[in-house]
Phi, psi and omega in degrees: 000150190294115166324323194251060180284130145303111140237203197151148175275129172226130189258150189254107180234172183135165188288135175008105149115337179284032165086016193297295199293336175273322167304356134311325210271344175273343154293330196261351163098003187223126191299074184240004182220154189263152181236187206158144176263018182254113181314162164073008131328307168306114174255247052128130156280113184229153204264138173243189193210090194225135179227161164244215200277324168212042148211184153252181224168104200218094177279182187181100145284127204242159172289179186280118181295105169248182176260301184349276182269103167293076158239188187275316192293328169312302184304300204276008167275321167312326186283332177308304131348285161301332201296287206321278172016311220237353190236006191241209142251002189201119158264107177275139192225123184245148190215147150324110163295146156084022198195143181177106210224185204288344183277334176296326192286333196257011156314297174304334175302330189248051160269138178283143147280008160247028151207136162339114188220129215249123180268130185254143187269099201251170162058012180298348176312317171296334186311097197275316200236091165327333218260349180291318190309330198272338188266343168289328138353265164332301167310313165312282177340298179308003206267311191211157174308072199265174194238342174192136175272097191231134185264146185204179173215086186327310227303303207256001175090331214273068157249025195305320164328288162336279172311296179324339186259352183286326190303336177298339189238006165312157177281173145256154193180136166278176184313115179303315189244141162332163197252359168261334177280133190262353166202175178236026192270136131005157138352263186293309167333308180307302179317279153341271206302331170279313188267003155258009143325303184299302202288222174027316185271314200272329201250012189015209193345308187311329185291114208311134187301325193269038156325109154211178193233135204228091174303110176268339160205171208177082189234136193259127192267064201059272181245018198203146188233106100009065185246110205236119158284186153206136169280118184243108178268151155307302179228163186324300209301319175265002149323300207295319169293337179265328183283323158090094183353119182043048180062003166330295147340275203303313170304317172312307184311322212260326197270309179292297233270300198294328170312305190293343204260320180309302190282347190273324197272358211041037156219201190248142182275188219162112181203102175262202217183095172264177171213146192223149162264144170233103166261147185063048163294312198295359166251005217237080191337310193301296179309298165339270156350300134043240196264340173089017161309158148080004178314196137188000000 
């Protein structure tokens, strides 16, 4: 390994829905934070993992800053945010091309000016006229002090770009982490995330925002994983929506997580699924708290 090896913390921010978690996921190559086109999938701070020849790479996808819900789970995801801001060495602040509305602006307000902060252009893929890209460039450059612009498409893999350029602004340092890991996240944490994946991707619109998923156990049997959740809704009415005319719902919901948790675990899953009312958790600073919001 290189005498002048890098590592370092780099935060992945920006508002709800531009593709932050899939952009991880193509860093670190491997499928370790859940995506949804519904904002506010991301709770969580989750850490990825990535190393070469010469650096490590240790991203933290952060939830989406949004305004909208004044409850405690919004707050205390919103802190999760600012905590990361103040803790890393490198900010990545990801956007739409070609789009920057007020929700992007107040993202920007809390990027620091005492660390590098990179801007990534996401979705150019989408782009009907590239000749649109260089003067959106340019506007951006006016916004904030950036050290770098680099347009990419989490979508399509095409961020071959990104490291290198991040690695210019990393400490020197050795490797924090095995040199195979790819997150510092758990199981059971994983396990949870995948099947509120599910809930989110299979029931779109319909799903109650106030959704989280709680592994009440969680054993391993030689090559088979045990695994029994619980889904925690706020009122009757979205029980009834995740579980689905003649349970339907839920069995889908339940059949996708355990595939992705077989392929993610290598073994075989074993996996049930319950759905419980907690009402007026997503305010209840305690429940929050929990539930693992706001962690950091």
């Amino acid at each position: 390994m290189s005498t002048d090896f890098h590592t370092g913390f780099i935060a992945i921010v920006g508002r709800p829905n531009v593709g932050k978690s899939t952009l991880l996921n193509g860093l670190v190559g491997q499928k370790i934070s859940i995506t949804s086109k519904k904002p506010q999938t991301t709770r969580h701070r989750i850490t990825g993992i990535r190393t070469d020849e010469v650096a490590q790479f240790i991203f933290v996808d952060t939830p989406g800053f949004q305004l909208e819900h004044k409850n405690a789970l919004n707050r205390a995801m919103n802190k999760s945010v600012t905590a990361t801001l103040n803790s890393v060495d490198v900010v990545l602040f990801v956007i739409e091309a070609l789009h920057f509305d007020a929700r992007d602006q107040q993202v920007l307000k809390l990027l620091p000016g005492t660390r590098p902060v990179i801007l990534v252009i996401n979705k150019i893929d989408l782009l009907e006229d590239k000749g649109e890209l260089l003067p959106f460039i340019e506007r951006m450059a006016q916004e904030f002090a950036f050290v770098e612009i680099i347009p990419v498409s989490a979508e399509k893999a095409d961020i071959d770009a990104l490291p290198k350029a991040i690695g210019k602004y990393l400490p020197v340092g050795a490797p924090m982490y095995a040199l195979d890991d790819v997150t510092d996240r758990n199981e059971r944490f994983l396990a949870a995330e995948i099947i509120r994946e599910k809930i989110f991707r299979l029931l779109g619109e319909e799903v109650p925002y106030s959704t989280s998923v709680m592994i009440e156990k969680f054993t391993h049997e030689g090559n088979l994983r045990r695994i029994f959740a619980s889904v925690i809704v706020d009122k009757p009415g979205q029980k009834a929506i995740l579980i689905g005319k003649g349970g339907e719902k839920m069995k889908a919901i339940s059949t996708q997580a355990r595939r992705d948790m077989e392929k993610l675990f290598d073994s075989k899953v074993y996996l049930e699924v319950w759905v419980k009312i907690k009402s007026g958790w997503a305010d209840d600073e305690r429940a929050v708290k929990s539930l693992g919001y706001g962690d950091t």
